[in-house]
C-alpha positions as CSV (number, residue, x, y, z in Angstrom):
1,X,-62.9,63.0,18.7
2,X,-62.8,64.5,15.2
3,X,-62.0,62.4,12.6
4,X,-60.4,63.9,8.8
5,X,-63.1,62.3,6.1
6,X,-60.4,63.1,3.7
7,X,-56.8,62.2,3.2
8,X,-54.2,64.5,4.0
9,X,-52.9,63.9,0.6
10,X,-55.9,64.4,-1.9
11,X,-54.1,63.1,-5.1
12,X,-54.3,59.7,-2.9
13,X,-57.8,59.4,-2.7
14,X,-58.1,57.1,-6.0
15,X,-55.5,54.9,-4.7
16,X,-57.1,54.5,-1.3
17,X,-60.3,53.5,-3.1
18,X,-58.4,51.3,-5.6
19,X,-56.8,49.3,-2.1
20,X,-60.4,49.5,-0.6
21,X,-62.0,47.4,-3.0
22,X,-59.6,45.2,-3.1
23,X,-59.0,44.3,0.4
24,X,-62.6,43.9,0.4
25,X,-62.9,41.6,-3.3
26,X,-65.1,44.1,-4.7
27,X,-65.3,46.3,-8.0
28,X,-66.6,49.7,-6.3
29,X,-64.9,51.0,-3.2
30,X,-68.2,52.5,-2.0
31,X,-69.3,48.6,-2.4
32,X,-66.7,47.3,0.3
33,X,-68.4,48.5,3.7
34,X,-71.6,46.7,2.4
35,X,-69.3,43.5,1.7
36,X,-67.2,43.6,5.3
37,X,-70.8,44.3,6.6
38,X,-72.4,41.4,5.6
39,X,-69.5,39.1,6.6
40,X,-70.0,40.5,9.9
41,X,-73.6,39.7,10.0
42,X,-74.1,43.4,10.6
43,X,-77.2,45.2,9.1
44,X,-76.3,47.6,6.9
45,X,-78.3,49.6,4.6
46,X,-78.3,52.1,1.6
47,X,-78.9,55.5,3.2
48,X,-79.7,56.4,6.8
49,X,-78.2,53.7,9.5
50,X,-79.4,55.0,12.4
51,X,-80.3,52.4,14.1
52,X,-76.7,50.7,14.0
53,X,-74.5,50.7,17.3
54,X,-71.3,52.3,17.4
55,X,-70.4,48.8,18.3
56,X,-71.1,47.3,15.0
57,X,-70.3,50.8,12.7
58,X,-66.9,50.0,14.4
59,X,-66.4,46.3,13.2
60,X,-67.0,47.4,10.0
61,X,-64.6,50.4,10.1
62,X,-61.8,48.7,12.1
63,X,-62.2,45.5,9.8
64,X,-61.9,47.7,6.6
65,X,-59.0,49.6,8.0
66,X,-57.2,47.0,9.2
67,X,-57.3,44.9,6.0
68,X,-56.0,48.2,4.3
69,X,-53.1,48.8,6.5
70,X,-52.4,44.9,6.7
71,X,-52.1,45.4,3.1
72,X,-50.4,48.8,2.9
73,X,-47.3,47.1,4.9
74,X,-47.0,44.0,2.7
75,X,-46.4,46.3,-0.4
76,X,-44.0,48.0,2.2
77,X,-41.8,45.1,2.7
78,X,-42.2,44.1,-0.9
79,X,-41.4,47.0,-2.3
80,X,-38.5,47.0,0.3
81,X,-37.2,43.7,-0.7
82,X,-37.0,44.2,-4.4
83,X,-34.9,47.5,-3.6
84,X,-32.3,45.3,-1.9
85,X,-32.2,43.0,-4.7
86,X,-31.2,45.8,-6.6
């Protein structure tokens, strides 16, 4: 299955990044896959990884992701709440 390697927004990028590095307690977003790696125990490197399983390329993705979205809805509800203070 094709996946988009960009948002479908692109003004959005820089605030993807922004949430990426935090989810992840890092200063570079390019930084957090390395970080949510090694918590994993999964052995990734700078450049080519071809010797990593889909498996564990997964772990890392679906870890990272999920941390974003888990994040994404608690600004949600925030956000939500203070509007119906308001």
């Amino acid at each position: 299955m094709s996946r988009r390697k960009r948002p479908l927004v692109p003004q959005a990028r820089a605030g993807l990044d922004a949430l990426k590095a935090r989810v992840a307690d890092v200063r570079d977003p390019n930084q957090a896959k390395f970080e949510v790696a090694e918590e994993l125990n999964v052995p990734l490197q700078n450049g080519y990884n071809g010797q990593l399983s889909s498996h564990n390329a997964g772990r890392i993705g679906g870890q990272l992701g999920g941390k974003m979205v888990k994040e994404m809805v608690r600004m949600a509800l925030e956000a939500r709440s203070q509007n119906t203070r308001t």
